[in-house]
C-alpha positions, -999 to 999 in steps of 0.1 A, spaced: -274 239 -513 -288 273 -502 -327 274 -514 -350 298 -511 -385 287 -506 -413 312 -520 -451 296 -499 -473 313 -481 -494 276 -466 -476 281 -434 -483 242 -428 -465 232 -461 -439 255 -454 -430 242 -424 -429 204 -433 -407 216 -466 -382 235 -447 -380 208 -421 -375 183 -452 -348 205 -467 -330 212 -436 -330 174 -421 -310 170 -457 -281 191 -450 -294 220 -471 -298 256 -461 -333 272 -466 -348 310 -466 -386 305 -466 -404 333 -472 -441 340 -482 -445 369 -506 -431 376 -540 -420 410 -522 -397 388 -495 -387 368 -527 -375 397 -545 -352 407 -516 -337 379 -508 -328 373 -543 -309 409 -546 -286 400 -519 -281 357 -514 -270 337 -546 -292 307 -548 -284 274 -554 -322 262 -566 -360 286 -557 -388 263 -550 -418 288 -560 -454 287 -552 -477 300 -581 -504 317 -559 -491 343 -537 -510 365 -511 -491 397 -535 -495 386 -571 -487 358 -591 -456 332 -588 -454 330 -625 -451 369 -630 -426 365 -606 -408 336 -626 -407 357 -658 -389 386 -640 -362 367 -626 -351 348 -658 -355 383 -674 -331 398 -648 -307 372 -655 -313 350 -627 -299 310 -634 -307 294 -606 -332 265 -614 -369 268 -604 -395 241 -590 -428 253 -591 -450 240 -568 -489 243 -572 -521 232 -570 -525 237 -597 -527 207 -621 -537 215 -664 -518 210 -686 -519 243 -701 -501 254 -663 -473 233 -665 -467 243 -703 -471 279 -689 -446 271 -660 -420 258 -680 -424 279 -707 -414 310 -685 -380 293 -674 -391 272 -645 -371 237 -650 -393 213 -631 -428 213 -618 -446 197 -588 -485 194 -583 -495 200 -545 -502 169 -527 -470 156 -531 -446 134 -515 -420 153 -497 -397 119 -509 -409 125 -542 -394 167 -540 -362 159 -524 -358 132 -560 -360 162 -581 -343 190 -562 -314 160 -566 -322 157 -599 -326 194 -612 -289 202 -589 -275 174 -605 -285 190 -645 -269 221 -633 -240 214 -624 -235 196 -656 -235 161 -641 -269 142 -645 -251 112 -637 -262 105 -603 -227 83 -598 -197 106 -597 -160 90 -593 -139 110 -575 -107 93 -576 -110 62 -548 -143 74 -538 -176 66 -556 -202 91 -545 -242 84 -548 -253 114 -556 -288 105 -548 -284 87 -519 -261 110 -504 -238 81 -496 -200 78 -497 -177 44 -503 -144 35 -510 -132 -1 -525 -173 -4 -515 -166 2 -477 -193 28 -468 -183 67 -453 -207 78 -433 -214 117 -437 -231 139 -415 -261 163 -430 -236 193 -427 -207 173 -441 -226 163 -472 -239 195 -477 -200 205 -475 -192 180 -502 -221 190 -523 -209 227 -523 -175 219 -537 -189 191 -562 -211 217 -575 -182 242 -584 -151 215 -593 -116 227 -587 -129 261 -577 -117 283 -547 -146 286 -522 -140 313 -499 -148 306 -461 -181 333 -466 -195 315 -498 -194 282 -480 -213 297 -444 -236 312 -474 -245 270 -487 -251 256 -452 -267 282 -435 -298 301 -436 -308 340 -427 -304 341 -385 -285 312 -379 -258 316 -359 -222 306 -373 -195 306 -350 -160 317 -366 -142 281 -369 -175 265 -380 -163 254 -414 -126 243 -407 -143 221 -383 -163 205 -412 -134 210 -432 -111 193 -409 -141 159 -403 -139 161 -447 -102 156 -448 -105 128 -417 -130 110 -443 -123 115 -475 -90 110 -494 -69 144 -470 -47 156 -506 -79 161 -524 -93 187 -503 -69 216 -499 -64 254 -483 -59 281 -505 -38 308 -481 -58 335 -476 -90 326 -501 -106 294 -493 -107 259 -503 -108 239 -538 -114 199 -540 -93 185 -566 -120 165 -588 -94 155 -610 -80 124 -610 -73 88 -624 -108 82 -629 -120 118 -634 -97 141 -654 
């Protein structure tokens, strides 16, 4: 997934992005609601993780525009801030989930999982994709219950096209899900994680498009 990451605790930040990254996903981390705002008029997000209290105003203000604008992307707030009377606040403005600062960076990655997995309109965390069984919370791949091991990249890969099923992805949208701002992408980055997919997985479920992408087939025996 491509996050954004709105904190401005430089120390948090770091262990977060670290956290996110070390899972496949791609991460902007920024620390003003001014940096938020830009990065959300020109990247489409897959999920914000959003601080409350903000060196330029307030996280919540910041919330309330977004799902105002139009913006669907779900929201994790993530604050010190622990009433009750917050979290009503919080989710009462369109966030979808909320975390109370300390928290267990295990605990986060369970409901970024878990707030992707309502989104995409699959809160099962088991998804059958014809001969393969996919964990979607373990991140772990088998088939007739023989394991396939995935790299971080390759299950972000995966993730992209579970998220949008039997949907072209175009070579730009998928550099956009598995990298963040700076990094650098050489040009045949994703056939080569294309290419390891097809090795893996079942090769006639994962095909090119000419000229516009790639689409996994979903569809099958088990999952029409």
């Amino acid at each position: 997934m491509r996050i954004l990451l709105v904190e401005d605790a430089e120390g948090l930040g770091e262990v977060i992005q670290d956290q996110i990254a070390d899972e496949g996903h791609a991460v902007d981390w920024v620390k003003t609601i001014s940096h938020a705002e830009t990065s959300l008029q020109t990247i489409r997000y897959d999920l914000i993780l959003l601080d409350l209290m903000l060196p330029d105003g307030s996280g919540l203000d910041l919330l309330k525009k977004v799902r105002k604008s139009g913006e669907i992307a779900p929201v994790i707030i993530l604050t010190a801030r622990d009433q009750l009377s917050d979290r009503i606040q919080g989710l009462n403005a369109g966030a979808d989930d909320y975390l109370v600062k300390p928290f267990e960076l295990s605990e986060l990655s369970a409901r970024i999982a878990a707030v992707s997995r309502r989104y995409a309109g699959n809160p099962n965390p088991i998804l059958q994709i014809g001969t393969l069984e996919v964990d979607l919370t373990r991140h772990c791949i088998s088939r007739d219950g023989l394991s396939i091991n995935l790299t971080a990249r390759e299950w972000a890969l995966l993730e992209a096209f579970i998220q949008r099923p039997n949907t072209v992805l175009s070579k730009a949208q998928l550099e956009d899900h598995l990298y963040a701002f700076g990094a650098e992408i050489e040009s045949n980055t994703i056939e080569v994680y294309i290419s390891r997919l097809r090795k893996k997985l079942d090769k006639d479920q994962l095909e090119t498009v000419r000229g516009l992408g790639y689409r996994m087939r979903l569809s099958g025996p088990d999952n029409k």
